[in-house]
LUMMARKOL-872757 format. One line per 5 residues: number of its first residue (from 1); for each residue x, y, z of C-alpha. Coordinates in steps of 0.2 Angstrom, whole numbers. Each point is the difference from the previous one (the first is absolute). Layout:
# LUMMARKOL-872757
NUM> X:Y:Z; ...
***
This chain:
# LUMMARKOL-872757
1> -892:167:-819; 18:8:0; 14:-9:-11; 12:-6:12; 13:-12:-9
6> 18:2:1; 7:10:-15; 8:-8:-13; 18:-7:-4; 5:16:-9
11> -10:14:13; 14:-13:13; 17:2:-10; -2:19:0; -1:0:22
16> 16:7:7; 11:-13:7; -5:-6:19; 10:6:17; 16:-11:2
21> 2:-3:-19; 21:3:-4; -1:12:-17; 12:-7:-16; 15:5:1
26> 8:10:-11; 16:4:-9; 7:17:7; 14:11:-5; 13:-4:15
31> -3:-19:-6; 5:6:-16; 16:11:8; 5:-16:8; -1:-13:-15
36> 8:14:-9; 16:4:15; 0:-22:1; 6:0:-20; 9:16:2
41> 11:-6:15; -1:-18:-1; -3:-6:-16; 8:11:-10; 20:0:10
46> -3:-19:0; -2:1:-20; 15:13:-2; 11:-12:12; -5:-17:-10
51> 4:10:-16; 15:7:5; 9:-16:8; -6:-11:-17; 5:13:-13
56> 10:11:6; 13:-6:15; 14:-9:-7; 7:-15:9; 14:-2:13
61> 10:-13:3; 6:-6:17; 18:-8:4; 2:-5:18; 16:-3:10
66> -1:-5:19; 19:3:10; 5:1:17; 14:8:10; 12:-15:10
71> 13:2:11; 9:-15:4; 12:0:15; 15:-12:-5; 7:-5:17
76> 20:-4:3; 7:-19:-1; -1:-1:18; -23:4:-1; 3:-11:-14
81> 7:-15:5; -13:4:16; -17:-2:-10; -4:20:5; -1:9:-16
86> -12:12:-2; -10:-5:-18; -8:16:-11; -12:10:3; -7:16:-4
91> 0:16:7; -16:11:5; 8:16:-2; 10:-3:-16; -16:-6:-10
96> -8:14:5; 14:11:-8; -3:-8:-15; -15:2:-1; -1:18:2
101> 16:3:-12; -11:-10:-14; -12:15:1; 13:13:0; 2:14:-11
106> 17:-6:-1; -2:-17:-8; -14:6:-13; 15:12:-6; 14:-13:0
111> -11:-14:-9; -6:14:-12; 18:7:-5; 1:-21:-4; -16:-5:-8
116> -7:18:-6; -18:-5:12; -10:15:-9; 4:-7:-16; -4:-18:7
121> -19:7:7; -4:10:-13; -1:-12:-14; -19:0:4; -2:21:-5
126> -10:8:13; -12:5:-15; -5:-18:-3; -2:-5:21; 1:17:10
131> -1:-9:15; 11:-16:1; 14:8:-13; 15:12:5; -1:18:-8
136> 20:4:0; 10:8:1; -4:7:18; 9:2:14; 12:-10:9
141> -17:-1:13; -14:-5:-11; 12:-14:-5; 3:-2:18; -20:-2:3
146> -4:-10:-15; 13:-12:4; -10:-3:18; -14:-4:-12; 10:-11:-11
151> 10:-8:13; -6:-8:16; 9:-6:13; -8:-13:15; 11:-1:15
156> -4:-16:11; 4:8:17; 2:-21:10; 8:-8:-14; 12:17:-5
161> -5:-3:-21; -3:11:-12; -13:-3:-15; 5:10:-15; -15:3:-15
166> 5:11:-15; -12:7:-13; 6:2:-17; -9:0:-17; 11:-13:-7
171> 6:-18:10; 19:6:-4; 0:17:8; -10:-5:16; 14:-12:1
176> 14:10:-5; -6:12:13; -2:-13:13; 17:-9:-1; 9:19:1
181> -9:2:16; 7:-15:7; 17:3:-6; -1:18:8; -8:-8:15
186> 13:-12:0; 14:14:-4; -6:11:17; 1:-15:10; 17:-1:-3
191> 6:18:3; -11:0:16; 11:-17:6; 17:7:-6; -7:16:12
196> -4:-12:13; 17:-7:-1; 9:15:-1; -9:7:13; 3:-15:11
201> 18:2:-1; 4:18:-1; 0:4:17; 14:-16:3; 8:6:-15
206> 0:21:9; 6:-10:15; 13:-11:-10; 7:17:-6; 3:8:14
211> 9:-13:9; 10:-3:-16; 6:20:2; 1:1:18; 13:-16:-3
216> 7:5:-13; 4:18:11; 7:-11:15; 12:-9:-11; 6:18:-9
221> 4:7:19; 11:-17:5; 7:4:-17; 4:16:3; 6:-3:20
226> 13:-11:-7; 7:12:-12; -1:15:12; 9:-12:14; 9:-11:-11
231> -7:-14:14; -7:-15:-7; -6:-7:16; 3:12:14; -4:-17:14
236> 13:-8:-10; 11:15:0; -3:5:19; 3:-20:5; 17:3:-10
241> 2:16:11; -1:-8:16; 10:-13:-3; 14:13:-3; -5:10:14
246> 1:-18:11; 16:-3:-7; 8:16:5; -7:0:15; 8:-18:4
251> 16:8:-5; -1:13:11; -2:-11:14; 15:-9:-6; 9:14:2
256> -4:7:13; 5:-18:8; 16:2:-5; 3:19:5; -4:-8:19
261> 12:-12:-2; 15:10:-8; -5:13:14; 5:-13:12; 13:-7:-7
266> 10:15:-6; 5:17:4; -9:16:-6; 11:5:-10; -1:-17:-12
271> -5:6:-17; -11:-14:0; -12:9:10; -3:14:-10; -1:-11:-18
276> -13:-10:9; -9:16:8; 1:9:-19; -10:-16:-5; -14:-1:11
281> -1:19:-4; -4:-6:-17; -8:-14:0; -13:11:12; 0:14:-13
286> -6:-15:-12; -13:-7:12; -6:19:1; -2:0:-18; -6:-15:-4
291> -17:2:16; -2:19:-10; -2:-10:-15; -11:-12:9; -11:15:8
296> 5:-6:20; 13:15:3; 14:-1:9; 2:-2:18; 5:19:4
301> -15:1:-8; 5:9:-18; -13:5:-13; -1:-9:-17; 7:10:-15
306> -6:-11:-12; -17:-11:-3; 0:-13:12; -4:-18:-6; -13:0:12
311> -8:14:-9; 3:-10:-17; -7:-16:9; -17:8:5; -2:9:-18
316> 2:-16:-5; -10:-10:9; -15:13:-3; 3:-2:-19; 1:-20:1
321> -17:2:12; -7:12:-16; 6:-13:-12; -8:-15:8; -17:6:5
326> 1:4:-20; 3:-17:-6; -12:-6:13; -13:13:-7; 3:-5:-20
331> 0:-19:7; -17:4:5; -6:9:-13; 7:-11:-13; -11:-16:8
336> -14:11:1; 2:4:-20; 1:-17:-4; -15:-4:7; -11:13:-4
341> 6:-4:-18; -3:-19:2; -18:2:9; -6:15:-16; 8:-17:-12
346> -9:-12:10; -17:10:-3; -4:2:-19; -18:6:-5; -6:-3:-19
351> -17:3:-10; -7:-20:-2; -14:-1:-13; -12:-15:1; -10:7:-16
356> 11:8:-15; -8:11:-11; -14:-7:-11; -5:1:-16; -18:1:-3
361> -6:-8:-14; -20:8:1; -7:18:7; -7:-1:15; -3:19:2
366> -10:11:2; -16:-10:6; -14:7:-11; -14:-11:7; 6:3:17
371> 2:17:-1; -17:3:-9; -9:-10:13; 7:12:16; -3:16:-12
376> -17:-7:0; -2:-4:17; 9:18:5; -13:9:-11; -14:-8:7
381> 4:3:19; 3:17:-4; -17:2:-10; -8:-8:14; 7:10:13
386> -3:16:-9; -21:-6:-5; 0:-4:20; 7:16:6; -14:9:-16
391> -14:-10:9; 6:5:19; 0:18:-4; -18:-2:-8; -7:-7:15
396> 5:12:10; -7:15:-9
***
């Protein structure tokens, strides 16, 4: 009869391995490429980073200063006495000046004639920390860029102030450096209000000129009018004129009065008649003389050979209309001088610091934990995105 038990244990280890049954995995090359890329780009920059920042980077120190741009309105006695003084505050536009001129070339070069900055930041050498340290000598740009390294600026845009932070590798120079920005600051300040000032009175000051010249140019044609006419006054000289002409005139009504009566009285031929005749001859010639000199003519109607006072009067007139409307003018213009110069007086602007310069007493840069923990974190995301972009281009082959 045929055998048919199962085989034994060992004939049952040899079998190949049943449908459905996952195989072991194994260790393959690209999981080798991968754990070798992970210490590559992760591990290895992250130990380069810690090493540098513990052995390597040398420490910085940080002095702070916080300031502010005021203007403050000081209103007249009257606003005073009122209660309606404008208090300080600070202006938008000239915080935003001073912010931009604390990065300018042109204040790295003025506090570096004054403090000798390559000198200051290189007492690191850029052999010992490459990175943090400044290489000098370089140009007046490179000093220009590290400084926006080594010097930041924060600008409050509501409140209108500015955060200073200076890097040094001593306390003393981040503060030395510092407190020359705030005197520079505060220095700029200054020239821009004394601007401000001049140019809120320049144009009354152009106008004051003018009417001082054109017044001054009145006064020089009455001058010379009086010395061309020798007439001080030509109203007071013409009233003097008429009172003559109205005196010769009652004369020669006088007269003739009594050259009527001695006509009736007495014969013709009375010598009489003709002494009185002779003398309203003359006393006529006179009145003719005297309206010539006034401009009126004479009544047969006689040209003037002279200048006539009324000519003098008008030129007169039209030099004392000249001369008003120029003291009127520099009246004006003076009022309006005074108080374009008591309005720019009124407003003075100045650079207020609520925080001075500190001193630090302890390093605070550069983070080494810090900045090894985000070279770590960088390095991994790259490495990860650059295994996943690997892996997508496998799976689509």
């Amino acid at each position: 009869m045929t055998d048919t038990t199962p085989s034994s244990g060992a004939e049952a280890d040899t079998q190949a391995p049943t449908i459905g049954q996952a195989a072991r995995a194994r260790p393959r090359k690209r999981h080798f490429m991968v754990l070798l890329s992970f210490v590559l780009l992760v591990v290895g920059p992250t130990l380069v980073a810690g090493w540098y920042m513990w052995f390597r980077a040398a420490d910085r120190y940080v002095s702070t200063a916080g300031f502010s741009v005021r203007t403050e309105e000081v209103g007249s006695a009257i606003e005073l006495l009122g209660g309606i003084a404008q208090m300080s505050g600070s202006s938008s536009s000239d915080t935003d000046i001073l912010y931009d001129y604390i990065q300018s070339q042109e204040l790295v070069r003025r506090i570096d004639d004054a403090l000798d900055l390559r000198a200051i930041w290189s007492r690191v050498p850029a052999s010992v920390d490459p990175v943090f340290a400044y290489d000098p000598p370089g140009t007046i740009e490179d000093l220009t860029e590290y400084w926006r390294d080594m010097v930041r600026v924060y600008n409050d845009g509501t409140t209108g102030l500015l955060e200073l932070r200076v890097q040094a590798f001593t306390p003393e120079d981040a503060q030395a450096i510092a407190q020359m920005i705030y005197d520079m600051s505060a220095q700029m300040i200054n020239e821009l209000s004394a601007i401000a000032r001049a140019d809120a009175t320049g144009y009354a000051r152009e106008e004051l000129d003018t009417a001082v010249e054109r017044l001054k140019t009145a006064r020089e044609a009455i001058t010379q009018f009086r010395n061309r006419t020798q007439i001080v006054d030509p109203a007071a000289s013409i009233q003097s004129q008429m009172g003559i002409l109205s005196s010769l005139q009652a004369q020669l009504a006088q007269t003739l009065v009594d050259l009527d009566l001695l006509r009736d009285t007495t014969n013709e031929g009375d010598p009489r008649i003709a002494q009185t005749e002779n003398r309203i001859a003359a006393i006529e010639s006179r009145i003719a003389e005297e309206r010539n000199k006034l401009g009126f003519g004479t009544a047969e109607g006689a040209v003037n050979d002279g200048t006539a006072f009324a000519d003098l009067v008008g030129e007169y007139e039209r030099l004392i209309v000249d001369l008003q409307f120029a003291e009127q003018s520099y009246t004006a213009a003076l009022a309006t001088f005074d108080s374009s110069v008591a309005e720019a007086r009124r407003q003075s602007r100045y650079l207020a610091a609520h925080v001075r310069p500190t001193l630090a007493e302890a390093p605070t840069l550069p983070r080494r934990l810090e900045l090894t923990l985000l070279t770590a974190l960088f390095a991994f995301l790259a490495w990860a995105i650059l295994v996943l972009a690997a892996y997508a281009i496998r799976d689509r082959r």
